[in-house]
N, C-alpha and C positions, 0 to 999 in steps of 0.2 A: 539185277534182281531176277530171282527164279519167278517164271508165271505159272501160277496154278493150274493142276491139270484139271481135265474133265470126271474126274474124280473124288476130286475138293470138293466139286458145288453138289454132283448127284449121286454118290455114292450110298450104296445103301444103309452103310453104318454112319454118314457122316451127321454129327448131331449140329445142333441148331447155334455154338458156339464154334464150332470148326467152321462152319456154313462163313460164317461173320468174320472171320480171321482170315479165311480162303480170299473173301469179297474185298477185304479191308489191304489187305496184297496187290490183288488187282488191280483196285483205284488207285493205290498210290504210285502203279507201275504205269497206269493209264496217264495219270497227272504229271510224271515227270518225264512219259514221252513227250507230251504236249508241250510239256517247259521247256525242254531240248529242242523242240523246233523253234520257239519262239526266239532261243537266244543261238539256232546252229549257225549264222553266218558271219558272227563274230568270236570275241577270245571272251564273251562271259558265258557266268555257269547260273544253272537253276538250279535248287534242289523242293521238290514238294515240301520239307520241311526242315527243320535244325538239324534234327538227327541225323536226316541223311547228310548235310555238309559237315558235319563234326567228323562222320565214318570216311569220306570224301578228302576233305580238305589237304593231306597232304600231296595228294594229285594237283591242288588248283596251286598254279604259279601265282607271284607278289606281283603287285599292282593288277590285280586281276577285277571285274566286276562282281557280284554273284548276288542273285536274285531267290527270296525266301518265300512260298508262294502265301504259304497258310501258319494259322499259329498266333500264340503270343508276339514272333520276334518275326513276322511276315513284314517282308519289306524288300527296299535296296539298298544293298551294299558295297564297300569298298576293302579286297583283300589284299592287307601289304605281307604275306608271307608269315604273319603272326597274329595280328588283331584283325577283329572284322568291325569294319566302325561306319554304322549308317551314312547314308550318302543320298544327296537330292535327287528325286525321282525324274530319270528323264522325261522327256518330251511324249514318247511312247507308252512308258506304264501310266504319265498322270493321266492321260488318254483311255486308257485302258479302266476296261471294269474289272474292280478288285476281286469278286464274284467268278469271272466266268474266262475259261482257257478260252475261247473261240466265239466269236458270237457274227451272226449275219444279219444286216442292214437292208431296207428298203430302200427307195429310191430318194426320198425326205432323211435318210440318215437315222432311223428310227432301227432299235432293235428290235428283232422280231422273234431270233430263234438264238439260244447258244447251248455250249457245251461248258457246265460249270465244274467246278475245281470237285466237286463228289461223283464225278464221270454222267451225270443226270443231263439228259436232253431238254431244253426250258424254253417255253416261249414267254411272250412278253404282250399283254392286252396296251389299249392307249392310254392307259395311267396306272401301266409299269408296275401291275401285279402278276405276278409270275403263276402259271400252273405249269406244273410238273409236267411232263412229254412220258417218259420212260425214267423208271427209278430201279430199287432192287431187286434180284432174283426171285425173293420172298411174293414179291407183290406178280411178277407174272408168273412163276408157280401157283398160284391163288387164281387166279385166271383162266390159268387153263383146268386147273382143277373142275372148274365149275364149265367149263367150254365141256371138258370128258363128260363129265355127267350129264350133260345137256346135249348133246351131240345134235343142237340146232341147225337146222340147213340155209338158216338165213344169217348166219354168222359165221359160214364158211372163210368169209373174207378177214373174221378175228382169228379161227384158228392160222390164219395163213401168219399175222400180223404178230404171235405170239410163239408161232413154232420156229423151228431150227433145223433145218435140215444140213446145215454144215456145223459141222462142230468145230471148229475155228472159231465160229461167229457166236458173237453175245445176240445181235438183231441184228432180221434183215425186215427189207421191205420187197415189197414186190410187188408183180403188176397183173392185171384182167388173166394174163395169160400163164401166170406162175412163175415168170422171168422176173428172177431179183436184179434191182435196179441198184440197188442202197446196202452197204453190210456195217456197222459196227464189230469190226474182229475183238480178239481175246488181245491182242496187243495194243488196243488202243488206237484203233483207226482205222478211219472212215473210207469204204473204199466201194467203187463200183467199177463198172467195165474201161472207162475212159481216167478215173484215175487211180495215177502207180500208187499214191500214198501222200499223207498231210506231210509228212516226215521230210518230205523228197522236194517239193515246190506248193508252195500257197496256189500259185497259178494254177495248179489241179482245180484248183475248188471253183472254178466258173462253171464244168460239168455240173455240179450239185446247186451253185446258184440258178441255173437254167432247170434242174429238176426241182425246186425249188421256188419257182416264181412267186415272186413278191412283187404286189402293185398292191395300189390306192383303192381298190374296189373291196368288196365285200369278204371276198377268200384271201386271207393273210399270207396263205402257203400255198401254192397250187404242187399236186405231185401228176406231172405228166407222161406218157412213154412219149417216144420216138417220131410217132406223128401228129404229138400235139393234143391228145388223146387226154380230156381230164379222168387221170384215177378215181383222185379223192382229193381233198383240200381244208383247211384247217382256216375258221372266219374267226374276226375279232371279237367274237362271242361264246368262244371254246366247242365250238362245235366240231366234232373230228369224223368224216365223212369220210367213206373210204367202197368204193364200188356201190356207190348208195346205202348204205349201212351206218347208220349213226353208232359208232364205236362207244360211243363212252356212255349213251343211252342202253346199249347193247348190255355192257356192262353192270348196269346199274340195276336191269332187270333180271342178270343171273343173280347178283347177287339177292335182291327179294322173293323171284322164283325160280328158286332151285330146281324144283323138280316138276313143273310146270311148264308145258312146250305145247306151244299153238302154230300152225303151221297155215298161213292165208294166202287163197289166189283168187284173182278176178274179185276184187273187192267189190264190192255196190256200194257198202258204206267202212268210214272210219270213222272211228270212237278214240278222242281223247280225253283226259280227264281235265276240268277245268285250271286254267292255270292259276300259280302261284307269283309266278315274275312275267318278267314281260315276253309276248308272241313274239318270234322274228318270222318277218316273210320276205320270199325271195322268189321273184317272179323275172322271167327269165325268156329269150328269144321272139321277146316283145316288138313290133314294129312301132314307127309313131306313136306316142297313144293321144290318145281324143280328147278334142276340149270343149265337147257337146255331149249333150245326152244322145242317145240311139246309134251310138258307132261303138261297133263293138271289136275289139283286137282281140286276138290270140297267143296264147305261151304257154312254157309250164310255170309249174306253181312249186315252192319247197319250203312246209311248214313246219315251224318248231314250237312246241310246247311244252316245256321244265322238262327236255330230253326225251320226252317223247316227237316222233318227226313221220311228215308221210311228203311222199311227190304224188305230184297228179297233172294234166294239164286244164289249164286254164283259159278262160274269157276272162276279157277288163270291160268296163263301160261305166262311167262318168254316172254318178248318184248324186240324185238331191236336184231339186229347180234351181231355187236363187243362190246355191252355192256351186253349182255348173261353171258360173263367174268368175269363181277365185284362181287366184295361180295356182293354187296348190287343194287339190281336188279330194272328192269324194270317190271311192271305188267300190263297183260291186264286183266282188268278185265269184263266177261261179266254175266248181269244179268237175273233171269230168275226167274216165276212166281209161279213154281210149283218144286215140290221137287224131280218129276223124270224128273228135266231137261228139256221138249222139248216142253216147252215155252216161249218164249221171251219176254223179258219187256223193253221195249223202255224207254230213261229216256232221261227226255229233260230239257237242262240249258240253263236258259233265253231266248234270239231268237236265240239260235243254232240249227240244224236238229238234232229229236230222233235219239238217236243211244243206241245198245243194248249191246253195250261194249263200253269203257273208258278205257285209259290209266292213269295210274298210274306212273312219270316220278322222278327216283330218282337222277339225275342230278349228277351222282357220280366224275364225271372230276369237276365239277364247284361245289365248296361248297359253293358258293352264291347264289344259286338255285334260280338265275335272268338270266341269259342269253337266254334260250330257251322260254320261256315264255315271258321276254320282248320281243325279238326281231318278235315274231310272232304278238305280239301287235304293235308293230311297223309298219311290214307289213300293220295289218288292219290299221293303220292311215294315209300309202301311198294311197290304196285305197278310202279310206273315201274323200281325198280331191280329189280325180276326180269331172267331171262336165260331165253334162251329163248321157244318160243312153244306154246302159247297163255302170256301174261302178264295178260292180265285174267281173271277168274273168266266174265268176258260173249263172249269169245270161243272159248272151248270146245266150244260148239254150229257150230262153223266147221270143226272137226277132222274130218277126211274127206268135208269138203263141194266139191261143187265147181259152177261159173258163178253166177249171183244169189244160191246160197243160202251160197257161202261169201265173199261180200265185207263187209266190213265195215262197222254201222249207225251208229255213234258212242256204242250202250247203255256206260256205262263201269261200273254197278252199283252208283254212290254219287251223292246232290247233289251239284251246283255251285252254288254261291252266290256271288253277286256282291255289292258295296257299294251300295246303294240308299236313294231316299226316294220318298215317294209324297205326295200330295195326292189330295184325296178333295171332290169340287168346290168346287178351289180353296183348299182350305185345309190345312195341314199337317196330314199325321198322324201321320208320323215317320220317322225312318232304320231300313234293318233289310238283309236280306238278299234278295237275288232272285234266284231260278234252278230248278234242277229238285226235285222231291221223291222219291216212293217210287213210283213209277209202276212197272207191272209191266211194260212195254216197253222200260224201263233199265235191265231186269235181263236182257233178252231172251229172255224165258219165253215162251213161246206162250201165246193164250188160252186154249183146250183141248185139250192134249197131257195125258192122265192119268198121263204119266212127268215131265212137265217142271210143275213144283210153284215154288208162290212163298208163302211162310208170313209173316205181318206180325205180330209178335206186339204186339198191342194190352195186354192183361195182363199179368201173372207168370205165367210157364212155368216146368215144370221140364223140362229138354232132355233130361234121361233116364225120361221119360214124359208125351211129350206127349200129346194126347187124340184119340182112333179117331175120327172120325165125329164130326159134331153138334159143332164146337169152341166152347164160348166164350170161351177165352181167349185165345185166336188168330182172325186172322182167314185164311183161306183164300181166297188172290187169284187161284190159278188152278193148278188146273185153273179152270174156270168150271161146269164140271158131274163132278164127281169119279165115278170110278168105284173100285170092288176094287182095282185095281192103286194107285189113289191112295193108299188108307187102307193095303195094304200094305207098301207103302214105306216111312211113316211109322210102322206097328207093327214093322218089320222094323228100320228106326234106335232105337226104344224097345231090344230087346231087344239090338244090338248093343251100347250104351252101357253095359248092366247087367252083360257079362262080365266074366270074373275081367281079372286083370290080362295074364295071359300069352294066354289068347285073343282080349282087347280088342286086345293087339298084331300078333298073327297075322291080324286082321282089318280090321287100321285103314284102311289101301289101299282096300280093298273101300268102305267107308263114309266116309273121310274124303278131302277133296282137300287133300293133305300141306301143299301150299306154304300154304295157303288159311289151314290150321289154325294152322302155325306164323304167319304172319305176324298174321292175328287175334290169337292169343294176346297176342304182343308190342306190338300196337297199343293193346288193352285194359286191359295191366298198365304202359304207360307211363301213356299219361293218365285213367287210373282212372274209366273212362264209369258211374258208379256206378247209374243210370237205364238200362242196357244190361243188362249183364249182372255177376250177384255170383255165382261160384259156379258151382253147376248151374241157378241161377235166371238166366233172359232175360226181357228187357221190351225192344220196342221196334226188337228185332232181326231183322232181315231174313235169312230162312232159306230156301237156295234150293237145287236141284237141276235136270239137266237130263234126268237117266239114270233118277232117282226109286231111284236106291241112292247114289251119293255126294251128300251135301252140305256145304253151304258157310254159312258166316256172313259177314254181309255189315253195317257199322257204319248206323246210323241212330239220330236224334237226339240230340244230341253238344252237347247247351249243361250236362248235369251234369257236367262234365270240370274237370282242375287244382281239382279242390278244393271245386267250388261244388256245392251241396247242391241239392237238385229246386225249392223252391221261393223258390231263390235268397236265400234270409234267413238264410244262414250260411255261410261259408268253413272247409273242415274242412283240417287239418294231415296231411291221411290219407297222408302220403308213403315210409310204408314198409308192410312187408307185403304177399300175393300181393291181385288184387283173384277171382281166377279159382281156384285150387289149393286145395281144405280137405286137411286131414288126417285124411281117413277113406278108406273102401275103396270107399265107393261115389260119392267126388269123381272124375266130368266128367273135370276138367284135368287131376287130380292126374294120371292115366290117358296123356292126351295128354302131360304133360311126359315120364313116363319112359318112355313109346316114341319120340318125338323128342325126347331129350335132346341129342345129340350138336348132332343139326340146329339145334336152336332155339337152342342157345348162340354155333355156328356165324352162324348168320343175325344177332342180337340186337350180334356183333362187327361183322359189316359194315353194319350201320345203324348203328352209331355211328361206323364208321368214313368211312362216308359224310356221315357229321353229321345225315343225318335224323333222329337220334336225339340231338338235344342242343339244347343252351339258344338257342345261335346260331338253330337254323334254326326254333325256336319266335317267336322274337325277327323274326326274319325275314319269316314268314309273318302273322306280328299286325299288326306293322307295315303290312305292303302294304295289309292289307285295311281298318285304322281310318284309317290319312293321306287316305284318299278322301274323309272327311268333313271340312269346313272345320269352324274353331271357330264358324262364325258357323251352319252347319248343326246343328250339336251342341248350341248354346246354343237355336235353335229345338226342339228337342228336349226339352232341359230345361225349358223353358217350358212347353211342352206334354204333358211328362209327368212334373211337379214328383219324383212319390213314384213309386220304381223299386224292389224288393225288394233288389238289392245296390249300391245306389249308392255309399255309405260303406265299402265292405269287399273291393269287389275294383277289379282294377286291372292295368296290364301289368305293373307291377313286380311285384304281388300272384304272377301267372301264374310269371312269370320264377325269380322263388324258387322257388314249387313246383316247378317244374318240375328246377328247379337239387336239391335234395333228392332229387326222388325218382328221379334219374339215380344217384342218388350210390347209392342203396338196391339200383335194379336193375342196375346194375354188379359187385356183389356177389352177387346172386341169380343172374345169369349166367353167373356167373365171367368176367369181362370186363377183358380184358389189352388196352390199347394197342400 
């Protein structure tokens, strides 16, 4: 078979069907070298297809074998010098994927890379959905097209990966230094320094398995030089990484900006757009890590977002009190620009406010790593349908502001958590939640303003006497250096909350922010945050002011919700009853319901008449955030964290009922008419 010259493919009259005839010659000259090695050490023949053994055949002697690769009449056969009459498939081909001339194995016998019968380079994710590696002429002519026009300097390493500087070669690959490692030739084979050719000895291909490396950790493909040197590497998440350069993210934004070229150094901050599927993190030359709060380790960090990706390095340090305890941890993680640490890189997702650390949330009570993250989305959807403005509790401090100091930061005054998993060098550590925490800049508290107050309460509170001065059971995030006016404000909220009933109402204005109050309420006594607040008693509850006379409640940590108990080892039926109202004289709520009564029944209607307040948009919201994870991500999980305190007992259906109940209960308690 004649092989196409370099003429066929780029010549400048050759039109878009010669193009395809030239290509279609190739492959099948490509495919029947590959077949000829597969059968050169014995007396059978291969032919890519019929035709070619019809044209053949009177070369092939009787009693011969001859193998048909593709086609209607693809098979094995047996030739007696006149008939060709199918024949049981050895040992070798039923072994063999129908699919693919060539394919390379891990260590578990798992495919990971082949070379299939349309000459396409193909890998293989862990439930054996294929993307494409390198396909036709067409598509990296399209490529470089926009690489020319773009003539980006941070994609140096794609024109490398796209060009040909031997014309022999269909690809090659090469390294930091310009030295090709790797060639695909025009003859169909794979060839680099160390080997003569597939054609010649299989035994060649340990060169390429070693350039090649395939292990069990997080990079499916490592591509090394000489001293061990990672190039680039290809993970089980299609990510294709090549001298630090996310290639196919690269790609994806020539093709939406064409003619748009941004060129960044010395970053302070990075800006992704919020995800759509799930975070991958990969944190990396990590020592021990800590199973206490206040030790903190060092690495880098390499984050991916729907193909958007930055490095940077990294601090880890153990988040959260009473889940400091579990096996499987809470991480802050904060990032930074320079390798001795004492620069900060602000990383900002979608319209959130930068922040220079991110929590990492492994939701170890809740193995449906929905409740805390929904329910904060939740929150923001109480907010969203306000009217009016200010509508957040964080834009407040804007009112009567005007140039810099009244534009708006992105503080929104609750987490966002996103669908994530991490690896932890290179090895899984789990799926969980990623996004912001309690930071006192998303509350948009000032540091120290002795009026603008940010209370975190760490212990059991009692919200109508919290503690002067010296707190233990709170922590006091800012002021940063509290003065008189600080602790009066807070003695001054003590003593409001203790009036009768008819002055707590004449007062409430003064001390409470109405919308704030009613809508907390109603957010608390649906999904029943039983680790928040019971009562007059708060844990955990973010307590802020900006005047340091009205305040605000503000939800955090929200995985004790629909029913599940703090240390996740029980599902309670808790779906009627107030979780907030005693009946006494000196109940908090009881206080707040009957001076917003009108209101709160008023409001309680149109959240459910908006369905924020129903089983659908629970349903809704659970959904988006657990579908990000694949079953094949999940069952890693499982793997890796056999024994979960609620593995066995809850569930979305679990959720979905509660949820369904305890509508039915506060439909009633609010008197609540369709």
């Amino acid at each position: 078979m004649t092989v196409p010259s370099d003429y066929d493919f780029i010549g400048n009259t050759i039109t878009e069907s010669q193009f395809k005839n030239a290509l279609t010659v190739l492959l099948n000259h490509i495919r029947q070298m590959s077949l000829d090695l597969v059968e050169a050490q014995g007396g059978n023949y291969s032919y890519a297809n019929m035709a070619l053994f019809e044209a053949d055949k009177i070369n092939v002697p009787a009693n011969s074998t001859v193998r048909i690769a593709q086609g209607d009449d693809a098979g094995l056969y047996t030739w007696d010098g006149t008939n060709l009459t199918p024949a049981k498939e050895s040992n070798f081909f039923e072994s063999s994927n129908s699919e693919n001339l060539f394919e390379w194995e891990d260590n578990a016998g798992n495919v990971v890379l082949a070379l299939n019968k349309k000459g396409q380079l193909v890998s293989y994710d862990e439930d054996t959905k294929r993307s494409i590696l390198l396909t036709n002429q067409e598509d990296i002519k399209e490529l470089q097209k926009f690489v020319d026009e773009l003539n980006l300097n941070n994609i140096s390493v794609l024109l490398k990966l796209l060009a040909t500087s031997n014309s022999s070669d269909l690809y090659t690959f090469e390294d930091s230094d310009g030295n090709i490692v790797l060639r695909l030739t025009k003859n169909g084979m794979l060839r680099s320094g160390q080997i003569d050719g597939l054609h010649k000895a299989v035994d060649a291909l340990e060169y390429l398995k070693k350039l090649t490396k395939q292990s069990d950790d997080s990079k499916l493909i490592r591509f090394e030089d000489a001293e061990k040197n990672l190039l680039g590497y290809v993970d089980k998440f299609g990510n294709w990484v090549f001298n630090g350069v996310d290639v196919l993210n690269e790609i994806n934004e020539l093709k939406k900006f064409k003619n748009k070229a941004q060129a960044v150094t010395a970053l302070k901050q990075v800006a992704v757009k919020a995800p759509e599927s799930i975070i991958q993190i990969y944190l990396t030359d990590l020592p021990n890590l800590p199973d206490a709060k206040g030790t903190t380790v060092s690495g880098k960090g390499e984050f991916h977002f729907d193909g958007q990706s930055f490095s940077c390095f990294v601090k880890l340090e153990v988040q959260g009190a009473s889940s400091a305890s579990y096996a499987k941890k809470n991480w802050n993680i904060a990032f930074f620009s320079d390798q001795a640490f004492t620069k900060s890189l602000d990383v900002k997702i979608g319209d959130l406010l930068p922040h220079d650390e991110l929590a990492f949330k492994s939701n170890w009570i809740d193995h449906t790593n929905i409740r805390n993250a929904m329910c904060y989305r939740l929150w923001e959807q109480f907010t969203a349908s306000r009217t009016g403005y200010p509508r957040l509790e964080t834009e407040k401090p804007y009112i009567g502001k005007t140039g810099q100091d009244a534009l708006q930061n992105g503080a929104n005054g609750v987490p966002r958590l996103y669908s994530a998993m991490l690896y932890i060098n290179d090895e899984f550590y789990g799926i969980g939640s990623f996004g912001t925490a309690k930071k006192r800049a998303n509350y948009n508290i000032a540091k120290n303003k002795p009026k603008e107050i940010l209370v975190g309460m760490a212990g059991w509170n009692d919200i109508t006497n919290l503690e002067v001065t010296n707190p233990t059971l709170y922590e006091l995030k800012a002021p940063s250096n509290p003065t008189a006016d600080t602790w009066a404000a807070i003695s001054n909220w003590n003593a409001f909350t203790q009036l009768s009933d008819a002055n707590f109402a004449a007062q409430a204005n003064v001390y409470l922010d109405k919308q704030n109050a009613i809508d907390f309420m109603l957010f608390a006594e649906f999904v029943r945050c039983t680790d928040v607040v019971g009562g007059n008693a708060a844990k955990n509850l973010q307590f802020i002011s900006y005047d340091g006379k009205k305040f605000m409640f503000m939800p955090y940590d929200m995985d004790t919700v629909f029913g599940l108990e703090w240390t996740g080892a029980a599902v309670y039926d808790n779906t009627t009853g107030s979780q907030l109202v005693w009946n006494s004289s000196g109940s908090f709520w009881r206080k707040v319901k009957a001076t917003y009564n009108t209101d709160i029944e008023a409001r309680y209607k149109q959240l459910r008449d908006l369905k924020i307040i129903s089983v659908e948009n629970i349903y809704n919201l659970s959904t988006d955030i657990f579908s990000k994870f694949s079953i094949s991500v999940v069952e890693l999980e499982l793997a890796r964290w056999p024994v979960r305190p609620s593995l066995n007992i809850t569930s979305l259906e679990q959720i979905l009922a509660w949820t369904k109940k305890r509508i039915a209960f506060l439909d009633t308690y609010f008197n609540y008419t369709a």
